[in-house]
N, C-alpha and C positions, 0 to 999 in steps of 0.2 A: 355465213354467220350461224344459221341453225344447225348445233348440235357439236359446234366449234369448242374447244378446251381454252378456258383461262386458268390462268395460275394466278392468283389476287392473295400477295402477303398481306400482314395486319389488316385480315376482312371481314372480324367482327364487330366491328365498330366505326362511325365515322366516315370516312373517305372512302375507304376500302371496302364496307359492307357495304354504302352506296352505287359501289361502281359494281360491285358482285350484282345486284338487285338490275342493273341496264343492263349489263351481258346478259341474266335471267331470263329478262322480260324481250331480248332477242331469242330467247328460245336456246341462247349456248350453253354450254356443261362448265361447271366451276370445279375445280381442286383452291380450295381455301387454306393457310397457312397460319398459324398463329400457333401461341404457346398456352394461352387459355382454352382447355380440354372441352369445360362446362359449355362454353360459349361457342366455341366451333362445334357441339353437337347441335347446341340448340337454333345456329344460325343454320346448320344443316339442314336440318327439321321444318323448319317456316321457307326457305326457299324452296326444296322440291315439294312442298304440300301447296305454296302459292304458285310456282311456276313451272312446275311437273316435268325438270329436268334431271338431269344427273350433276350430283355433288359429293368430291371425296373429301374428305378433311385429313390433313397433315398436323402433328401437336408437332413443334420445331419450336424451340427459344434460338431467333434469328438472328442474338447479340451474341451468340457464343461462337468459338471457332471450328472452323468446317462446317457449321451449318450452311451453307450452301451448297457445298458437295453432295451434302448427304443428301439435302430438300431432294437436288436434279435426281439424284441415283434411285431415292425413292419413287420418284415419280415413271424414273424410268422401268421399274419394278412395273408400274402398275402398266405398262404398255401404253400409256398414251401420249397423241402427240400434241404440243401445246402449238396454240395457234398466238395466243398473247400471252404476253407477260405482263404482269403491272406490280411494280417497285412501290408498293404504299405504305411499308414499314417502318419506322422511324419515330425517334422520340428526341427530346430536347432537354435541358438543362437550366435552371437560372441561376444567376451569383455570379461572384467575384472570382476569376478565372483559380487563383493561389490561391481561394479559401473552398471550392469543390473537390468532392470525392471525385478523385483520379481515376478509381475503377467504374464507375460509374461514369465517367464522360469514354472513357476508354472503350466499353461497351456500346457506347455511342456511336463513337466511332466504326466501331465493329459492322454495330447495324448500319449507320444511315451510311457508310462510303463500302467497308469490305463485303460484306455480305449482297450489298447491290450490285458491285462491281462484277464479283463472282459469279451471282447470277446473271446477270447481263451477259458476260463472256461464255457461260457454258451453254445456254441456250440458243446466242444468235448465230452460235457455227451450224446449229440445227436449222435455224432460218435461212439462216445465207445457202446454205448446201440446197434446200429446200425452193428457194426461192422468191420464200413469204413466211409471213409471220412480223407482230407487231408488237412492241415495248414501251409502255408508259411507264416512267420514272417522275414520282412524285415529289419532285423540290420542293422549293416555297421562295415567296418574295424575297426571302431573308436572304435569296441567293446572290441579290442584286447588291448588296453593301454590307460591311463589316458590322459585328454585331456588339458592341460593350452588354456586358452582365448575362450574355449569350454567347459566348466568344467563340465554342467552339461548334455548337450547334447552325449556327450562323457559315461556321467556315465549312462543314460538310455537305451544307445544300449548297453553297458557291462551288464543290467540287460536284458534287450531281450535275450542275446545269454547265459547268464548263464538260465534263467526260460526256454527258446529253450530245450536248452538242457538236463534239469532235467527234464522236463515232458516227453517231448520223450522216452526219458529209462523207464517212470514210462507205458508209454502205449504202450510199445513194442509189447505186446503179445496179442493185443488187434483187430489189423487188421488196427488200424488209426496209419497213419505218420505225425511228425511235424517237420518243417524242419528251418534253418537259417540261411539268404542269408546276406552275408556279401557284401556288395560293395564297391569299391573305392568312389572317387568323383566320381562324375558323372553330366554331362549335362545337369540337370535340372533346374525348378523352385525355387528347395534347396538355389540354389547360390544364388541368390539377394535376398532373403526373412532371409537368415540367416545372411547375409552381411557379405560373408566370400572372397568375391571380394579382391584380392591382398593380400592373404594369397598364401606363397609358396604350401601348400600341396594343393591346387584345382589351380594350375598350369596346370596339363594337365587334364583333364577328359576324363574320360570313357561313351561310348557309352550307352544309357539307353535300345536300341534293344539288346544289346549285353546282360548287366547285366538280363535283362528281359527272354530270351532266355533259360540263365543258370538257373535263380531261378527258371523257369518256368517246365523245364526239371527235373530239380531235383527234386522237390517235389514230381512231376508223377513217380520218379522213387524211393521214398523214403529217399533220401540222408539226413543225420545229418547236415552239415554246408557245404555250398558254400561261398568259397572266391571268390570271381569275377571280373572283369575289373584289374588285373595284369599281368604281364608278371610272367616268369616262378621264373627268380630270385628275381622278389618284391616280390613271396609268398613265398619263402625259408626266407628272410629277416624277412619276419611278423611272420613266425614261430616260427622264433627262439628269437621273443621278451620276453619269460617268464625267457630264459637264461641270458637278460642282465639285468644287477645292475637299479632297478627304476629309481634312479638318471640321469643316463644316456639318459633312455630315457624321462624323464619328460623335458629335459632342450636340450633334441633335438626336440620334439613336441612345445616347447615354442617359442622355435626360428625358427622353422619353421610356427609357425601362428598368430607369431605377428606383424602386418602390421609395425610396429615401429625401430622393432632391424634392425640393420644394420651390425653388422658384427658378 
């Protein structure tokens, strides 16, 4: 662990600078990723002055095309070798699927399935040749059931946690783990950027130290999926969603996230 390389996308803020701050406080080296300049200097700045490590910062807009070519190429510039990866990049959308900007969920797409993909693929032929190396991809609960008034941000974490999960089996035997941290809502930058403000289901949030804590543990420990930020009976509930009738739950997620219905 001390003195090990993470690669931590969207890690000034939220999830991502949380889980940058535990690698930290293990004493490992951060390369941070994001497209805010200001922010990755000054997240910079307060981790090696709190945790007297090494930290490079990459500016990279992750929704754009070949941005993950470029991330790996650049990193590979700097000569080092990444020991984890963590996939925490990602943004969401709200509204009516035909009444959304297309370039904009497009970009979505980009980020939360192409650009995870890509990096997944080019760094785990490093792991697997290597023998080790670990991969957190940060889903969300949202993975678990179709989404109305989210429709496609919904459908990019169902592919996170299904590709999670298929590759992992595929590199069982190989020494590397890949892991899939599902979260509640949670207290982030998420909320106002995806303008999901006054929807019942981001009614209470969950703590992003807390979900951070879990994803962050688990990977080091190997784990296939972490559900996160629930209580005991909301993960029994989420379990048991592939027994109940779609219908049911499309038209309980409807009315739970549309700023609009009323009864």
């Amino acid at each position: 662990m001390k003195g090990s390389w993470a690669l931590v996308t969207g890690a000034t803020s939220g999830i991502g600078l949380e889980i940058a701050k535990l690698h930290a406080s293990n004493s490992g080296n951060l390369i941070l990723a994001s497209r805010d300049l200001y922010k990755l200097e000054q997240t910079q700045k307060q981790l090696i002055k709190k945790f007297e490590i090494d930290v490079k910062i990459i500016q990279i807009d992750l929704s754009k095309e070949n941005a993950a070519e470029s991330l790996y190429l650049n990193i590979k510039e700097l000569d080092l070798e990444i020991e984890y990866l963590i996939n925490n990049a990602g943004f969401g959308g709200y509204g009516f699927f035909q009444q959304r900007d297309q370039i904009n969920d497009l970009e979505m797409i980009r980020l939360n399935i192409i650009t995870l993909t890509m990096l997944m693929h080019l760094f785990l032929k490093d792991f697997v040749v290597r023998k080790h190396g670990k991969i957190l991809n940060v889903s969300s609960s949202a993975a678990l059931m179709p989404g109305p008034m989210q429709a496609v941000y919904f459908a990019t974490k169902a592919y996170v946690k299904s590709l999670t999960n298929a590759v992992a089996r595929e590199v069982k035997s190989t020494g590397v783990t890949i892991t899939n941290l599902m979260p509640a809502p949670t207290k982030t930058a998420f909320i106002q950027r995806s303008n999901v403000t006054g929807s019942k289901m981001f009614r209470d949030l969950a703590d992003p130290k807390t979900i951070a804590l879990e994803g962050y543990s688990g990977m080091l420990e190997g784990k296939l999926n972490i559900l996160s930020g629930f209580n005991f009976w909301q993960k029994i509930r989420l379990k048991i969603i592939p027994l109940v009738p779609e219908n049911i739950i499309l038209n309980f997620v409807y009315k739970a996230q549309n700023k609009e219905f009323k009864s």
